[in-house]
Each structure stands twice: as C-alpha cells, then as structure tokens.
C-alpha positions as CSV (number, residue, x, y, z in Angstrom):
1,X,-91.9,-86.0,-30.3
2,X,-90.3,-89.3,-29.4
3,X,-86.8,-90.5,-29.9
4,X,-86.2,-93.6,-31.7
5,X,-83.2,-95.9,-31.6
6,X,-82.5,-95.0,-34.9
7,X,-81.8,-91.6,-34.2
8,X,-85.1,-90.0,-35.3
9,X,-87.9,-88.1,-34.0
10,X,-91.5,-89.1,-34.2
11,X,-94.9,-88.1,-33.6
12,X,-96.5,-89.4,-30.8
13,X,-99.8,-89.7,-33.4
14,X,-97.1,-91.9,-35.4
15,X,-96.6,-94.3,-32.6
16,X,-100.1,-94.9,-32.1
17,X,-100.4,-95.6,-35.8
18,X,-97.8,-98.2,-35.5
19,X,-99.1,-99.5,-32.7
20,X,-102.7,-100.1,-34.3
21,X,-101.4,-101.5,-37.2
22,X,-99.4,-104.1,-35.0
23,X,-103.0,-104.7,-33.7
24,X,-104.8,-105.0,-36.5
25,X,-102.0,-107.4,-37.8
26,X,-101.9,-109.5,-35.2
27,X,-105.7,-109.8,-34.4
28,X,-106.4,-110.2,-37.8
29,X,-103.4,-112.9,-38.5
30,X,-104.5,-114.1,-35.4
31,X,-108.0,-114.8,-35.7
32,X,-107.2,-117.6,-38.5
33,X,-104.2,-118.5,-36.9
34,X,-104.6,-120.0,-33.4
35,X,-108.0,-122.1,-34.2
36,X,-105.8,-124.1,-36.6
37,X,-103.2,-124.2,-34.1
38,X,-104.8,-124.9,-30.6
39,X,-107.0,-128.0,-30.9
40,X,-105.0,-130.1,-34.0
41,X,-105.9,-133.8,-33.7
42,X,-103.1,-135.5,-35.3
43,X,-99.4,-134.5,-36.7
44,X,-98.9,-131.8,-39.0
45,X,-97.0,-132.4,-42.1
46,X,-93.9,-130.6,-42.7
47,X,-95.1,-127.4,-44.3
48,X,-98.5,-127.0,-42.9
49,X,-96.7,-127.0,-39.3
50,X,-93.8,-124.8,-40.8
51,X,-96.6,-122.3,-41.9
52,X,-98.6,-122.7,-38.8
53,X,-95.8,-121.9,-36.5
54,X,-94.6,-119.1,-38.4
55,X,-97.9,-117.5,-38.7
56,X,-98.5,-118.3,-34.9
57,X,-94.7,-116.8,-34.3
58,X,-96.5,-113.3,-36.0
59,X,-99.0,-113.0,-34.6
60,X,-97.5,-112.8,-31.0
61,X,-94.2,-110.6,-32.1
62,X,-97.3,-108.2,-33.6
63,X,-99.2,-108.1,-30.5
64,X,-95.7,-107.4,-28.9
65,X,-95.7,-104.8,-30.9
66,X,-98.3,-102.6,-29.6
67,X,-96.3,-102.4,-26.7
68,X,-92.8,-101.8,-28.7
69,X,-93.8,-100.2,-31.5
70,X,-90.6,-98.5,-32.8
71,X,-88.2,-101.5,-31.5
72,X,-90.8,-103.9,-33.8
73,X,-90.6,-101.7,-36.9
74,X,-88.6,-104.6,-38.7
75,X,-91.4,-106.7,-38.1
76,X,-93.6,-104.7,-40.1
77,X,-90.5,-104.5,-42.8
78,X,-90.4,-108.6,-43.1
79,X,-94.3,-108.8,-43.6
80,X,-94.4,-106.0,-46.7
81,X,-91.1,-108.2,-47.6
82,X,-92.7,-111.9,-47.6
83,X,-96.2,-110.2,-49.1
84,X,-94.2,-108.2,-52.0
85,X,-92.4,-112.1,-52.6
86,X,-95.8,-113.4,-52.5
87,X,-97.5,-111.9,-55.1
88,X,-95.8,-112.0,-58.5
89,X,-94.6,-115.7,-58.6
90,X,-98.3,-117.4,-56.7
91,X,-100.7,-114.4,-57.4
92,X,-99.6,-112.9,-60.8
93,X,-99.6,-116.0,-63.1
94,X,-102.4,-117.4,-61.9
95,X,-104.6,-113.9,-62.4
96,X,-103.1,-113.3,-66.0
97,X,-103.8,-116.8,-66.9
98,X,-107.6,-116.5,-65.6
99,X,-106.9,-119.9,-63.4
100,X,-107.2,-118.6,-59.7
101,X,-108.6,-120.9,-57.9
102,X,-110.4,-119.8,-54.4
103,X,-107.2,-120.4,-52.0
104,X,-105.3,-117.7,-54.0
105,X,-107.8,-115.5,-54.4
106,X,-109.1,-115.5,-50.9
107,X,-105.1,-115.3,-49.9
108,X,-104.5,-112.6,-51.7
109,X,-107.6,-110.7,-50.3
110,X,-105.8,-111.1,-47.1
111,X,-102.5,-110.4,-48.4
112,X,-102.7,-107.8,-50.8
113,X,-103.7,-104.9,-47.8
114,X,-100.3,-105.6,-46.4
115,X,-98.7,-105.0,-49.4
116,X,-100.2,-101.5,-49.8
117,X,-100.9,-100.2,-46.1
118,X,-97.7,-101.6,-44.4
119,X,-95.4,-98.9,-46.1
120,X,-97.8,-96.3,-45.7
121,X,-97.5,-96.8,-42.0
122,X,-93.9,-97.2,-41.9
123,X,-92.1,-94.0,-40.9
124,X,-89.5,-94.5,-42.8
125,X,-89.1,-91.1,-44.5
C-alpha cells in the first residue's frame, strides 16, 4: 500500500494503472499533437494555436504523470471534465440530427474513451 497526499491508501497495482493511463494519454494525445506543433510554417490563428498549445500543454503534464501519478490525479479529473463538456453541446446534436460530419465523428472516436475509461481508472472511491 501507498500513501497518498490525500490521506488514502492505495495499491501499488493502482499506481501502475494510473501511471499507464497517463501513458496512454499522453502518447496517444501526443502522437497528433506535436506534428502539428513542431514544424508549422506560418502563424497560427487564434484558436488553432489556443488548441495546439493546450493539447501540447497535456500531453507533457501526462507524461509527467507516469512519474507522479497520485500528485497528477487532477489531471486526469480536467480531461473526463472538458470530454464530459464536449460531448452533449458538439457531439449530441449533431448525432440526433444525423448531420456529423467526419471531424466530429473521428473526434469523438478519440474522445469518447476518455469519457468512459478515465473514471474507471480514477481511485476515487
């Protein structure tokens, strides 16, 4: 058993769980993120670099995470958060009104995971 910050006790086998979903995040995230990020040619606009940077931002604090799995826990919190935002106002309408279009639908591929494994891993109680 570990000790948390929080005052808990875990399973060793749960930090290793955390820690591999930080990896898998990150990688993952990763993998999409940093070849839109590395070689860009000319400016961003405004919310292409806002997404960029805050996907790029993730990524990193995730792989941090393997490392710090317990102290990174909120991490893991704010991406089930922004994902459970996600869906019902960009994903919802547009699959009830049989108009997604391929960005949504191969977004919410990506997205939807998060929303269902992220508090499955969580040791929250």
């Amino acid at each position: 058993m570990v000790q948390t910050p929080f005052g808990a006790e875990l399973l060793r086998y749960r930090l290793y769980v955390l820690g591999a979903a930080y990896l898998v995040l990150g990688l993952a995230q990763g993998l999409r993120t940093w070849p839109a990020i590395l070689p860009h040619a000319r400016p961003w606009n405004f919310w292409h670099g806002v997404g960029a940077s805050f996907f790029g931002a993730l990524t990193l604090l995730c792989l941090l995470g393997v490392r710090y799995p317990v102290r990174m826990m909120p991490l893991l919190i704010f991406e089930s958060l922004w994902k459970r935002i996600w869906v019902p106002p960009a994903w919802l309408p547009r699959y009830l009104g049989h108009t997604l279009g391929p960005d949504i639908a191969n977004s919410f591929a990506g997205i939807f995971p998060g929303v269902v494994i992220v508090p499955l891993v969580l040791p929250l109680g």
